[in-house]
C-alpha positions as CSV (number, residue, x, y, z in Angstrom):
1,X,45.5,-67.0,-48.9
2,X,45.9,-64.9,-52.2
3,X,43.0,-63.1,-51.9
4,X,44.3,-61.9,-48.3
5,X,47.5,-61.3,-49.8
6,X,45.8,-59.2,-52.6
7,X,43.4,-57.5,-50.4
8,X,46.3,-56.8,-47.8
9,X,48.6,-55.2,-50.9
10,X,45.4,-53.1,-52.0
11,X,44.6,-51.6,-48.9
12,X,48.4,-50.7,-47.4
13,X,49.2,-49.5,-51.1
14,X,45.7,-47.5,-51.2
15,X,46.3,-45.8,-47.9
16,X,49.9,-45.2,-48.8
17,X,49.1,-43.3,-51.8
18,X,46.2,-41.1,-50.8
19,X,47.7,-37.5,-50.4
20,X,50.8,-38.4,-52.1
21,X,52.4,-36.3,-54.4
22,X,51.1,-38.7,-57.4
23,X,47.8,-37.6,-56.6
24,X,48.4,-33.7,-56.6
25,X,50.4,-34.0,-59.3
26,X,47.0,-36.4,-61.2
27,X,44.8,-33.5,-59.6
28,X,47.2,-30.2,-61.1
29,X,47.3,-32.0,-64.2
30,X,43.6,-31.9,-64.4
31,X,42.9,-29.0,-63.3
32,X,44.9,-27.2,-65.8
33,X,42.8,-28.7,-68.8
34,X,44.6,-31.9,-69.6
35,X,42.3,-34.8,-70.2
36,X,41.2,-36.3,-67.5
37,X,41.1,-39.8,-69.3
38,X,44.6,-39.8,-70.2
39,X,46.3,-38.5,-67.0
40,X,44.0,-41.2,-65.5
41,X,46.2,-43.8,-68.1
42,X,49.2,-42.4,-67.9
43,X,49.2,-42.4,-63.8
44,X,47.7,-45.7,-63.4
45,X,50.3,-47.2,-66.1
46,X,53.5,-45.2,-63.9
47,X,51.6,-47.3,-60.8
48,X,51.6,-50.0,-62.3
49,X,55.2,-49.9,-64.0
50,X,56.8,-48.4,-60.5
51,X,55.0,-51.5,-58.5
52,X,56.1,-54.3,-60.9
53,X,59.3,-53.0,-60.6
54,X,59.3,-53.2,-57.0
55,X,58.2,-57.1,-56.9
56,X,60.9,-58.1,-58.9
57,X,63.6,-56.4,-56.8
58,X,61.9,-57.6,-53.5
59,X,61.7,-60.9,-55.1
60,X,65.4,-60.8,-56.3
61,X,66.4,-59.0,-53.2
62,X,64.7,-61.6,-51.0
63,X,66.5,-64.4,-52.5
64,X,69.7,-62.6,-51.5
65,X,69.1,-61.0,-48.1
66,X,66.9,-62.1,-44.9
67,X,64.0,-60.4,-44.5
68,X,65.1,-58.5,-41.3
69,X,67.7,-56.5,-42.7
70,X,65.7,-55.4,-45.6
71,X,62.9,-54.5,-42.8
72,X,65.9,-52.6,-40.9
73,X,67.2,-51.2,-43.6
74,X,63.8,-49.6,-44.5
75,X,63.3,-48.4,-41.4
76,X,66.5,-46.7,-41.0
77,X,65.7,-45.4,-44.8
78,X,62.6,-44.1,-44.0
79,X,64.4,-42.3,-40.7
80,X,67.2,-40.7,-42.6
81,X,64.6,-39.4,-45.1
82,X,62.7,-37.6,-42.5
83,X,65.3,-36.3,-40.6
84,X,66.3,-34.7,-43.8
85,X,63.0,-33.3,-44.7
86,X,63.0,-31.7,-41.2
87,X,66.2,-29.7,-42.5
88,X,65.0,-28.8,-45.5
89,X,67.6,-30.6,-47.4
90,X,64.8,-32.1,-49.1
């Protein structure tokens, strides 16, 4: 059960980050001299930071609303967003 669980977050958050704008921004950063070492560090640590940050509220936000209107609410999120990217307001 919590390796499913682990391998399940790994592979959605994997596939969800690959050609984000974390990793062109990892890849500029790199490519203009900084060390690769440390933009390694520091981008894993942001990762790292960003995702803790999203368990507690999903833990603290699951406690307080069911889970189909956060799903809904995503969705409709994820909606607006790309409506607005197709406008350029973005």
């Amino acid at each position: 059960m919590l390796l499913k669980a682990f391998l399940t977050t790994f592979a959605l958050v994997f596939l969800a980050e690959l050609g984000d704008k974390t990793q062109l921004t990892t890849m500029l950063l790199v490519s203009q001299g900084q060390p690769m070492k440390m933009v390694f560090l520091g981008a894993a640590s942001a990762l790292v930071l960003s995702s803790l940050i999203g368990v507690l509220a999903g833990a603290w936000l699951g406690k307080m609303v069911p889970p189909n209107v956060i799903q809904t609410g995503a969705g409709v999120a994820f909606i607006g967003i790309g409506i607005l990217l197709l406008l350029g307001k973005f």
